[in-house]
C-alpha positions as CSV (number, residue, x, y, z in Angstrom):
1,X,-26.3,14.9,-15.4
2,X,-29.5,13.9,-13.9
3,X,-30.5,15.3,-10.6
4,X,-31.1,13.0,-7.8
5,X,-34.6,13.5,-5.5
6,X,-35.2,12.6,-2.3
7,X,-38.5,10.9,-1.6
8,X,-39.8,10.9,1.3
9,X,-42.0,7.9,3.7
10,X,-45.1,10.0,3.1
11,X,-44.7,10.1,-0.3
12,X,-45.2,5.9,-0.8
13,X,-47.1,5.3,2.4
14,X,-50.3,3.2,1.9
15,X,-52.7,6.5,1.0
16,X,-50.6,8.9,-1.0
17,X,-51.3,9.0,-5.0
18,X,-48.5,7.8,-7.5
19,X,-48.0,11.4,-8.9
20,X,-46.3,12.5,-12.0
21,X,-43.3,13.9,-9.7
22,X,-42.8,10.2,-7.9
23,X,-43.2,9.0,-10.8
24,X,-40.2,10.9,-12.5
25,X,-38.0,10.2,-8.9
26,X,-38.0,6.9,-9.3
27,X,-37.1,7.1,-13.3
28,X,-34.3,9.5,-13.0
29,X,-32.8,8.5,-9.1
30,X,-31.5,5.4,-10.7
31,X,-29.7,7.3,-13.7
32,X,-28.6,9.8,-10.9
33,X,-27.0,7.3,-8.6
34,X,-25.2,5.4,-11.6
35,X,-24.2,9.1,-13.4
36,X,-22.7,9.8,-9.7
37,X,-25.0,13.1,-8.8
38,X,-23.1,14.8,-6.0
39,X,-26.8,14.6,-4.2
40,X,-27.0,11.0,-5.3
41,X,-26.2,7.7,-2.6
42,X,-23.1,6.6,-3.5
43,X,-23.2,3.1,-5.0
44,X,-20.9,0.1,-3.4
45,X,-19.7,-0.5,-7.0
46,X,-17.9,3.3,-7.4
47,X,-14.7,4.1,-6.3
48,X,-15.0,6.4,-3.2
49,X,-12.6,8.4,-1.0
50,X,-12.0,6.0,2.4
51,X,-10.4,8.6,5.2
52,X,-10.7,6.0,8.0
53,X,-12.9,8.7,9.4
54,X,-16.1,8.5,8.0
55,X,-15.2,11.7,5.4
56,X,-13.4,12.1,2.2
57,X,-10.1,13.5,3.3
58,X,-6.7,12.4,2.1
59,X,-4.9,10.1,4.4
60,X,-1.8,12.1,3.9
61,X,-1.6,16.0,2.8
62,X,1.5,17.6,3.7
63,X,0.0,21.2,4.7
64,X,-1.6,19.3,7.3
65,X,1.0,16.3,8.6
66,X,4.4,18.3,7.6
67,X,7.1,16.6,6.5
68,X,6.9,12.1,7.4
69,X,8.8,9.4,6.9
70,X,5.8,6.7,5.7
71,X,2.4,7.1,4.9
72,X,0.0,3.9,6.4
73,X,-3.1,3.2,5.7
74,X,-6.5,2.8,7.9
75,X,-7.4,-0.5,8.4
76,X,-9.4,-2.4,5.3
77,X,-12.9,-4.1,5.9
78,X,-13.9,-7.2,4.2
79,X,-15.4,-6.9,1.3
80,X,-13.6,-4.2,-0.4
81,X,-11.0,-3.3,-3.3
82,X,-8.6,-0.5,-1.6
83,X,-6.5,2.1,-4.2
84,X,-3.9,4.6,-3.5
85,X,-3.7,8.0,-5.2
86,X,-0.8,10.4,-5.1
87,X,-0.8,13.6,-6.5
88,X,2.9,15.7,-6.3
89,X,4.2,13.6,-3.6
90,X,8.1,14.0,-3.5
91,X,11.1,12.8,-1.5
92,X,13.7,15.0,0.3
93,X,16.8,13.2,-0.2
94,X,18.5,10.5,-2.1
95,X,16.2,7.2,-1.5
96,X,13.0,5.5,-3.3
97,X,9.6,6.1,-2.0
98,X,8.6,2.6,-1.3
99,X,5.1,0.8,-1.6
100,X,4.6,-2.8,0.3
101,X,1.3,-4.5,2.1
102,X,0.7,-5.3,5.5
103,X,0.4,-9.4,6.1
104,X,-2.3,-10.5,8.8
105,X,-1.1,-14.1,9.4
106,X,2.8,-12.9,10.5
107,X,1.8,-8.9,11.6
108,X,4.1,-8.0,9.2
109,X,4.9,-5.9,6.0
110,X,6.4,-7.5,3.2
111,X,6.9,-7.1,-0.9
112,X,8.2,-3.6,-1.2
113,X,8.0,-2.3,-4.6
114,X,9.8,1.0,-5.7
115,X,7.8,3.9,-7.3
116,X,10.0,6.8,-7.4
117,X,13.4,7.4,-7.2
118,X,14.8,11.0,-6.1
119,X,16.5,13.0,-8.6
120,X,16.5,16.8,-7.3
121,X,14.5,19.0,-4.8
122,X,12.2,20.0,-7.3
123,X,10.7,16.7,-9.0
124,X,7.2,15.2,-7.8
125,X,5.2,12.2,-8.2
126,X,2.3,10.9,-8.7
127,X,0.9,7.4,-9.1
128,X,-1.9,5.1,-8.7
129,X,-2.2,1.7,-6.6
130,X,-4.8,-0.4,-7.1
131,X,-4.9,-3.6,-4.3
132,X,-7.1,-6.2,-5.9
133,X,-9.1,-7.7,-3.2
134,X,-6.8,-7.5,-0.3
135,X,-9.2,-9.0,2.2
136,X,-9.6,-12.4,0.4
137,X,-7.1,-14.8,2.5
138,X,-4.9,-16.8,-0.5
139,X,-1.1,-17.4,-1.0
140,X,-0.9,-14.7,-4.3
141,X,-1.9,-11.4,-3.7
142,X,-1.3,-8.4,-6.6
143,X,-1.3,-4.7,-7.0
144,X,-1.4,-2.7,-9.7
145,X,1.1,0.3,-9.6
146,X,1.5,3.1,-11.8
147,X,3.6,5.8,-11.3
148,X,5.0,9.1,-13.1
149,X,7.8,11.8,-12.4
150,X,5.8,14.8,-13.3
151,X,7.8,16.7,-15.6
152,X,6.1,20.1,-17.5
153,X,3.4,19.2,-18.8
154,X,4.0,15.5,-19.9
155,X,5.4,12.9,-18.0
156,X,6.3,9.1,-19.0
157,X,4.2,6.5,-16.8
158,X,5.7,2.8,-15.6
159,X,3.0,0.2,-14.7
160,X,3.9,-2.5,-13.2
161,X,2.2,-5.8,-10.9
162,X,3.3,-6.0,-8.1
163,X,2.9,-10.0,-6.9
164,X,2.8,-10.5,-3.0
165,X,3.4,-14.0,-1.6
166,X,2.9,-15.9,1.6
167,X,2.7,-19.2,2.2
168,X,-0.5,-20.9,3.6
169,X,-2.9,-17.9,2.7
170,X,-3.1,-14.5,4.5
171,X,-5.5,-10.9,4.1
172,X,-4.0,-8.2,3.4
173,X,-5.2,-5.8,5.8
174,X,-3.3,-2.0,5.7
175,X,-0.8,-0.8,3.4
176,X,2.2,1.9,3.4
177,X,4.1,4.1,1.5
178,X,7.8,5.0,3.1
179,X,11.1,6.2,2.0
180,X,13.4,3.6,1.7
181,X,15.6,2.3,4.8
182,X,14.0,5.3,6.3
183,X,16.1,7.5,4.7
184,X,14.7,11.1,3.8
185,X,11.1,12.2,4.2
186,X,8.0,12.6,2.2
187,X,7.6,16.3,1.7
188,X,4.8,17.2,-0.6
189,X,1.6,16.4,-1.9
190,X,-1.4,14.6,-0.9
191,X,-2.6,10.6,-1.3
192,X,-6.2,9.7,-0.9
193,X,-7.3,6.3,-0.3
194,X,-10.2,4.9,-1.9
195,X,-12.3,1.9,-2.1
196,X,-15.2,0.1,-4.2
197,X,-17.3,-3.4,-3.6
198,X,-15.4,-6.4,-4.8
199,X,-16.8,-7.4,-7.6
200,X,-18.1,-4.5,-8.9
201,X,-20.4,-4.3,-5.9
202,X,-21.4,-8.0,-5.5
């Protein structure tokens, strides 16, 4: 991977030489920023970790927030695609764990979709959300939801779209992940929200 290098205001001011060094900066910063240098700026157009805090934490990891009943999301911004990764979440009881997207016009959350149904103490989950463009206001919103049991070392994946309506147009502006009826608790693993430019960085 190609290293990213800082250059500096003195470097390009008005009186400094174009030296072999700049020279190579500027040739391999753009191949470091697109090859995702951990040094590098982070391009718009990249998938990146959205804590809600400025960091790249998860917005849920059970050593740290024990045992909940739902998950929710930070608020979105404009101009952003928002995803949702889990990694060996699990359920404590009989009941689904639950996915469904917070409506702006009526402040309230609507189209639940079921990822994961309970089957013993020991199973986990993990799955991947993908909320395409969630910010734009229209009627028809989607998601795209995968989701495994993980099983050994294999496990089978469902993918589904999940279609949202409401009438008149409305954002979608936060989303949640919750045990269905409230019944049982999320009890493991971690989900990490991330986001990217819409349109590829547009």
């Amino acid at each position: 991977m190609t290293t990213y290098t800082a250059i500096t205001s003195g470097q390009v001011d008005q009186d400094s030489p174009i030296t072999q060094a700049l020279a190579t900066a500027w040739k391999d910063n753009v191949l470091a920023i697109a090859e995702t240098d951990a040094t590098a700026p982070i391009a718009a157009f990249t998938w990146q970790i959205e804590d809600g805090a400025g960091g790249s934490d998860p917005i849920y990891d059970q050593s740290v927030d024990g045992t909940v009943t739902e998950i929710e999301t930070p608020i979105f911004n404009a101009g952003w695609e928002y995803a949702l990764i889990g990694e060996g979440v699990s359920i404590n009881s009989a009941s689904n764990l639950e996915f469904s997207v917070y409506r702006a016009a009526n402040s309230t959350y609507s189209g639940v979709r079921g990822l994961a149904t309970y089957i013993n103490g020991t199973e986990k989950f993990g799955f991947f959300i993908r909320m395409i463009f969630p910010m734009w206001s229209r009627e028809m919103h989607f998601a795209e939801i995968t989701s495994a049991q993980e099983t050994g070392n294999s496990a089978d994946a469902t993918t589904l779209t999940g279609a949202f309506h409401y009438g008149g147009g409305t954002t979608i502006t936060k989303a949640r992940l919750n045990t269905s009826g409230g019944s049982g608790n999320i009890d493991a693993g971690k989900v990490y929200l991330l986001k990217r430019a819409e349109y590829g960085g547009r």
